[in-house]
C-alpha positions in Angstrom: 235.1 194.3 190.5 236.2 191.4 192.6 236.4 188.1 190.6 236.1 184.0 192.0 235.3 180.7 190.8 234.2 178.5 192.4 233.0 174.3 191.2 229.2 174.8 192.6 227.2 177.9 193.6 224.4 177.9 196.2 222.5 180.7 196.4 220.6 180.4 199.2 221.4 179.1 203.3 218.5 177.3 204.2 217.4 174.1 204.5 218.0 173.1 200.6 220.9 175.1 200.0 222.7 173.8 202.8 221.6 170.2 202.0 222.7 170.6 198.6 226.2 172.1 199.6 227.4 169.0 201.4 225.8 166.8 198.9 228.6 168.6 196.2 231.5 169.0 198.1 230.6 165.1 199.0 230.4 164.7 195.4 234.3 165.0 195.0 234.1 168.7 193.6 236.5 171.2 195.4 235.4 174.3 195.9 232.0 175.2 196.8 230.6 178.2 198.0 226.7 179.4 199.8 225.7 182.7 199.3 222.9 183.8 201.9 221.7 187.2 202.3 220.9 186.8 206.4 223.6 186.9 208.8 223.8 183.2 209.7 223.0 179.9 207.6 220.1 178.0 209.0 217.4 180.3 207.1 213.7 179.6 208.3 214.7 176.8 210.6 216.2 179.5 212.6 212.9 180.7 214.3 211.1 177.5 214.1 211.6 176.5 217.6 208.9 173.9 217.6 209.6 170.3 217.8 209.0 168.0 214.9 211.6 168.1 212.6 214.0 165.2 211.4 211.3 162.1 211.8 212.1 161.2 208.2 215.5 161.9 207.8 217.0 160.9 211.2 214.2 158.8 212.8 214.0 161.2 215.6 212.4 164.4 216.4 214.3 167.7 216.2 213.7 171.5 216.9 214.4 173.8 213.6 217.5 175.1 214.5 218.4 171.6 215.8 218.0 170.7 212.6 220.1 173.2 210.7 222.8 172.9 213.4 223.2 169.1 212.3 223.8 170.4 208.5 226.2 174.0 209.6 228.5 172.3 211.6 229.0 169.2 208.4 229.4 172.9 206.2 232.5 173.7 208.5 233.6 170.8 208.8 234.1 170.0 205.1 235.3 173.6 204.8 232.6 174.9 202.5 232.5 178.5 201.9 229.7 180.6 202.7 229.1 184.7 202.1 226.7 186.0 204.7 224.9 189.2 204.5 225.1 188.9 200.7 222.6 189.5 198.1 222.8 188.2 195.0 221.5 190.7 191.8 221.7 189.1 189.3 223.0 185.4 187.5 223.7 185.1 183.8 223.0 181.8 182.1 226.8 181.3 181.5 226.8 180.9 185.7 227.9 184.3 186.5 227.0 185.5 189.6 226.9 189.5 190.8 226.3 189.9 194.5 226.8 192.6 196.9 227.6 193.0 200.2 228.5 195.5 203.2 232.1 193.7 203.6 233.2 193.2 200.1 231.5 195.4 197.9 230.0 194.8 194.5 231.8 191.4 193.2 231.3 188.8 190.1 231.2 185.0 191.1 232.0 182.3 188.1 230.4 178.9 188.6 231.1 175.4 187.4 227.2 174.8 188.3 225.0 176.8 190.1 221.9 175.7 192.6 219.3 177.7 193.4 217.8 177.7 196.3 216.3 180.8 197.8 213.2 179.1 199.0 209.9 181.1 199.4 207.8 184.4 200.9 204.5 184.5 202.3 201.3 185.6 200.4 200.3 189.1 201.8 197.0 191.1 202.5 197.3 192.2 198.9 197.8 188.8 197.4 194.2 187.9 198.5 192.5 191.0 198.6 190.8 191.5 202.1 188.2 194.7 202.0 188.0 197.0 205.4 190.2 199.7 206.8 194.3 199.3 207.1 195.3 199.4 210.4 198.2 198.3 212.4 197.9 194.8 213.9 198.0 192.7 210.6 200.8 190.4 210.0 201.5 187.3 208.4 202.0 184.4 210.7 205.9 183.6 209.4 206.5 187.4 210.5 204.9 187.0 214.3 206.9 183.7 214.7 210.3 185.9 213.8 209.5 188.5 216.2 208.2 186.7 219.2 211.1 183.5 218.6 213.8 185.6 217.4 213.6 189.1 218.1 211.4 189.2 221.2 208.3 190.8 220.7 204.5 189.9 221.4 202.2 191.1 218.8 198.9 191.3 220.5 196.6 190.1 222.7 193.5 188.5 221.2 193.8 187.0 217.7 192.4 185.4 214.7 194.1 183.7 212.2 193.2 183.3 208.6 194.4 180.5 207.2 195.3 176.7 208.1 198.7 176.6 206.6 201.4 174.6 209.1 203.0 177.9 210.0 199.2 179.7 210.9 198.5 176.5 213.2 201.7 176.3 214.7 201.7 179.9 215.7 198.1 179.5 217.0 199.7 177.1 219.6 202.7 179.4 220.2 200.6 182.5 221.2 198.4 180.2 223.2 201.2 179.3 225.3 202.5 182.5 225.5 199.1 184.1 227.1 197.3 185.3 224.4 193.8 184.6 223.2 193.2 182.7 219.6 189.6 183.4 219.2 189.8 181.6 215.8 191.5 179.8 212.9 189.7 180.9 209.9 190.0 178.7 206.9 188.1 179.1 203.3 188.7 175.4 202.8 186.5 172.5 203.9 189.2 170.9 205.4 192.8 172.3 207.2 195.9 172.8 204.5 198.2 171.9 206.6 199.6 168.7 208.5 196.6 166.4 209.8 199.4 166.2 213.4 199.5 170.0 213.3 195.7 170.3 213.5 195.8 167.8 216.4 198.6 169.2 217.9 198.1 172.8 217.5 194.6 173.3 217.9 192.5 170.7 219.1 194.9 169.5 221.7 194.7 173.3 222.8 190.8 173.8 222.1 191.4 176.3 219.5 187.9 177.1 217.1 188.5 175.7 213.6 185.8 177.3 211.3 186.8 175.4 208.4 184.4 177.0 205.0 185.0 180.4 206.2 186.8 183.2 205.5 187.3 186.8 206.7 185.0 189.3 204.4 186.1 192.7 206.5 188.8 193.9 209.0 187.6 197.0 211.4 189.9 199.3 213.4 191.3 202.9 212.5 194.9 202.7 214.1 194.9 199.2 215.7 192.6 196.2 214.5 189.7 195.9 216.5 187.8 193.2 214.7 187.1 191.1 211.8 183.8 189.9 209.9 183.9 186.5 208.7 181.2 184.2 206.9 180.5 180.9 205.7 181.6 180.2 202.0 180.1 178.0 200.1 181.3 175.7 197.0 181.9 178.3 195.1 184.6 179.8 197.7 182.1 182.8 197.8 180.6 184.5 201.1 176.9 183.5 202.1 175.1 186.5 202.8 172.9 186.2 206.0 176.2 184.1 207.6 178.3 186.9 208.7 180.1 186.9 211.9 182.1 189.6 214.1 184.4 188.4 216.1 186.7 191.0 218.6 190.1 191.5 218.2 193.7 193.5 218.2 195.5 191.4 215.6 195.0 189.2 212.7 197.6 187.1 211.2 197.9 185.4 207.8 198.7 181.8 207.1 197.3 182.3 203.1 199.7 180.1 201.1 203.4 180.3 200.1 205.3 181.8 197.2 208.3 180.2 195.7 211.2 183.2 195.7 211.9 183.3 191.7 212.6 186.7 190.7 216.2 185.2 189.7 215.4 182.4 187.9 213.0 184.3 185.6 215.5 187.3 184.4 217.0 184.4 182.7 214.4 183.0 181.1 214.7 179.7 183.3 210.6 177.5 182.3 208.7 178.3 185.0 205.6 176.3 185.9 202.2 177.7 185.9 201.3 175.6 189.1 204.3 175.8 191.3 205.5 179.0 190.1 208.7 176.9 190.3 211.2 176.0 188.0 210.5 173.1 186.0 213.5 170.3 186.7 213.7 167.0 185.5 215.0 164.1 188.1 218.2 165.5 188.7 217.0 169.0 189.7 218.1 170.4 187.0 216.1 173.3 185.4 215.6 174.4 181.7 219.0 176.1 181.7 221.8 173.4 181.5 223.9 173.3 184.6 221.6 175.3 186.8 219.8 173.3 189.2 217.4 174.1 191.7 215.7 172.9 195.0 213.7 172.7 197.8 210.6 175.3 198.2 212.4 177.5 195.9 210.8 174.6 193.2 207.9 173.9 194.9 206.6 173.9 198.5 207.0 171.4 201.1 205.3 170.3 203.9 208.3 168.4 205.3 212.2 170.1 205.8 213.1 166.1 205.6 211.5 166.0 202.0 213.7 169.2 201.0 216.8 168.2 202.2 216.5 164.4 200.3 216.0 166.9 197.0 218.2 169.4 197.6 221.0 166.0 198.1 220.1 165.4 194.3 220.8 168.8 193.4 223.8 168.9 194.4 224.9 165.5 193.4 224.4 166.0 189.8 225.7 169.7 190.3 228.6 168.7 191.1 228.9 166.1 188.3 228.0 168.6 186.3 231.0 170.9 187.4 233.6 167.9 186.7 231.5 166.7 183.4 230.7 163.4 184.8 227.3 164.0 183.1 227.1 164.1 179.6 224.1 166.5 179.0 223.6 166.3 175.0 221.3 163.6 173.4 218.6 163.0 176.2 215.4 162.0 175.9 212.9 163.4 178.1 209.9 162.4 179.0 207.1 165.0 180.2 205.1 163.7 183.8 202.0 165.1 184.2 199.1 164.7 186.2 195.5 163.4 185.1 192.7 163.1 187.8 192.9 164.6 191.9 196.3 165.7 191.1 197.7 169.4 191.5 201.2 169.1 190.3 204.2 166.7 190.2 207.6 166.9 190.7 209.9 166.1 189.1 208.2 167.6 185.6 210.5 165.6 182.8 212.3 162.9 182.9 215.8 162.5 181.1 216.2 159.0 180.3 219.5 157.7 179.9 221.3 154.3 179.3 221.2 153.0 182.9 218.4 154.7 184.0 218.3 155.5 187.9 214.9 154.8 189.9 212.9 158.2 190.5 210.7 159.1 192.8 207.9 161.3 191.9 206.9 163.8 194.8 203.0 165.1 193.6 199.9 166.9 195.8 196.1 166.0 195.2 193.7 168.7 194.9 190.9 167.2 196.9 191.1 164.6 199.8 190.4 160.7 199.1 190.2 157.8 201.0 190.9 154.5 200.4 192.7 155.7 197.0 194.4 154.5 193.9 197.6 155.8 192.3 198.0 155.7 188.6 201.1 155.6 187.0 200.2 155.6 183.2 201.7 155.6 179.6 199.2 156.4 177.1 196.3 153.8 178.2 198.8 151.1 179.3 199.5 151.1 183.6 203.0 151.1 184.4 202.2 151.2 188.4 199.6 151.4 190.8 199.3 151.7 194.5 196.7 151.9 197.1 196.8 154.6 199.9 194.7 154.4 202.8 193.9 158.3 202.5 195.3 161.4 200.6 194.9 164.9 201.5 196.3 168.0 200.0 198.0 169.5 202.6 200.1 166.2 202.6 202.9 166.0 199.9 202.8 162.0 198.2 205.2 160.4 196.4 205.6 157.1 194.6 208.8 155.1 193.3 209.4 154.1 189.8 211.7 151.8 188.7 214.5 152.8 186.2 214.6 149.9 184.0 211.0 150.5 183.5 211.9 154.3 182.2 214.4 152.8 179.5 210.9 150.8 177.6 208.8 154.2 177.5 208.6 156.4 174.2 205.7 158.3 175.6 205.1 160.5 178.5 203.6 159.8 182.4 200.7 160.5 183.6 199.8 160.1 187.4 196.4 160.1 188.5 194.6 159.2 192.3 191.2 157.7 191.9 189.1 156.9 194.6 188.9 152.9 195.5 187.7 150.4 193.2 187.4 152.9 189.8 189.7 151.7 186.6 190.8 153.9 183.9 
């Protein structure tokens, strides 16, 4: 079996793992390789031909691959390695990597430090559990935006789309343009997961029907779709009898939530958390194993590529210190961050506070919209921070700064809370 070593390991060609490439081989470390399964770097940015990307990072707005063109050519250009058409099968937690592909075979990679980032997969049909028939016509709305972007192919004619994830709206507006009829975006929630500007400019700027506290109950058609059912839910997130609706069509495509890609990271036993399904990292991306990192979606998901590719740039920083033991890992202490009132989850989970203490930012999503709102950054009952923010919404990731020198004082854990306007502890 083939044998390399290399300083740091991506795993993973996207968004994150390119970020965190450069970010290593920037780092001073010198050999660094990416290891993608597709056939070109870029990953999901590849079919997302829609503007919008890059407003954060680069102050001006980019397609997808645009984007990941910006980040490949800096990959060549420092001469990082990448494997293409390579699957990984397995890592070991001493940073052994087995992958396999058409061009070299079976092989064993050894890594200095390894970062994973594989990203995620959309929730299917049988994640959520729609009754009715099974017939063609049923796709998820990542999967229509690869075939009609990338490979060609139109998928139907008349639509409805569950869900009001980014990708569900911005394919609403991409079959729109492309002739066919959206008769609805369908969407359990009382409000739109996604991005408040992809709501405006994805379906009311096109006069697409939102029916927001609704869901689809049935799906007709023997070979080919030929309708749904849907009805109002109520708080409960259950179906109203009496409320039930038909509504003709040949396709129905799903925009039902994301799914971070960890089959890895848990056949070694890497702490997983219960509400990401992501690896738990402290502020340095670094998971429960020492010297394996991880990043981007693959941790939790994002609504903005700009907000992975600022994490995946830690990652690989402090992988690559890792690899030439600028970082002395023993004798931390680490504080746990969790989250009290209106918040989901927070990122990163633990702290490791050191002796100068860097500034952190805490990335977290609220369960519930707020307005006019409070942000709680507490010890015990004492504040540390607070800030206001005119609104909140869960679709929309949040993040708040903390200040290292304030880290070094605490002997307790964080909690960070959103209240609405005017309410205390």
């Amino acid at each position: 079996m083939l044998g390399l070593q290399y300083d740091v390991v991506v795993i993973g060609g996207g968004p994150a793992g390119l970020a965190a490439a450069i970010s290593a081989k920037t780092e001073g470390v010198n050999h660094v390789l990416v290891i993608e399964r597709d056939r070109a770097l870029g990953g999901i940015l590849q079919q997302c031909i829609h503007p919008g990307f890059g407003l954060k990072l680069f102050g001006e707005e980019l397609t997808g691959p645009e984007y990941a063109n910006r980040f490949i050519r800096q990959i060549k250009q420092l001469g990082i390695e990448a494997l293409l058409d390579t699957m990984v099968l397995s890592i070991s937690k001493d940073k052994k990597i087995i992958c396999v592909s058409q061009e070299k075979g079976l092989h064993k990679i050894s890594a200095g430090a390894i970062v994973l980032a594989m990203g995620c997969r959309e929730r299917t049909r049988d994640a959520i559990g729609i009754p009715g028939t099974r017939p063609a016509g049923i796709y998820t709305a990542g999967m229509v935006q690869r075939l009609i972007n990338i490979q060609g192919y139109m998928v139907g004619k008349k639509v409805v789309i569950m869900g009001s994830g980014d990708i569900g709206m911005i394919m609403a507006r991409r079959l729109t343009l492309e002739g066919v009829e959206v008769k609805a975006v369908v969407e359990i929630l009382p409000y739109v997961s996604g991005l408040t500007r992809n709501k405006v400019q994805c379906l009311d700027d096109f006069d697409i029907p939102l029916c927001l506290s609704h869901t689809v109950i049935n799906i007709k058609g023997q070979r080919r779709v030929d309708g749904v059912t849907i009805a109002k839910v109520g708080k409960d997130m259950f179906p109203i009898a009496g409320t039930e609706q038909d509504i003709a069509c040949d396709t129905l495509l799903l925009s039902v939530g994301l799914i971070p890609e960890n089959e890895l990271s848990k056949t070694i036993d890497i702490e997983i958390n219960d509400v990401t399904q992501g690896p738990v990292v402290n502020q340095k991306m670094e998971t429960s194993l020492e010297g394996i990192f991880a990043c981007g979606n693959v941790v939790h998901v994002n609504d903005l590529v700009d907000n992975v590719t600022i994490e995946s740039q830690i990652a690989g920083k402090f992988a690559a210190w890792y690899a030439m033991k600028h970082a002395n890992q023993s004798g931390k202490k680490l504080l746990n961050v969790c989250f009290g009132e209106n918040v989901r989850y927070v990122v990163p989970h633990k702290i490791a506070v050191e002796n100068p203490q860097e500034d952190v930012t805490l990335y977290f999503r609220v369960k519930e919209p707020a307005e006019n709102a409070r942000i709680y950054i507490q010890s015990g009952h004492e504040i540390l921070k607070k800030e206001k923010r005119i609104k909140v919404r869960p679709g929309e990731m949040e993040s708040i700064h903390i200040d290292g020198k304030m880290l070094e004082s605490l002997n307790g854990d964080m909690t960070i809370s959103v209240r609405k306007g005017g309410e205390s502890q």
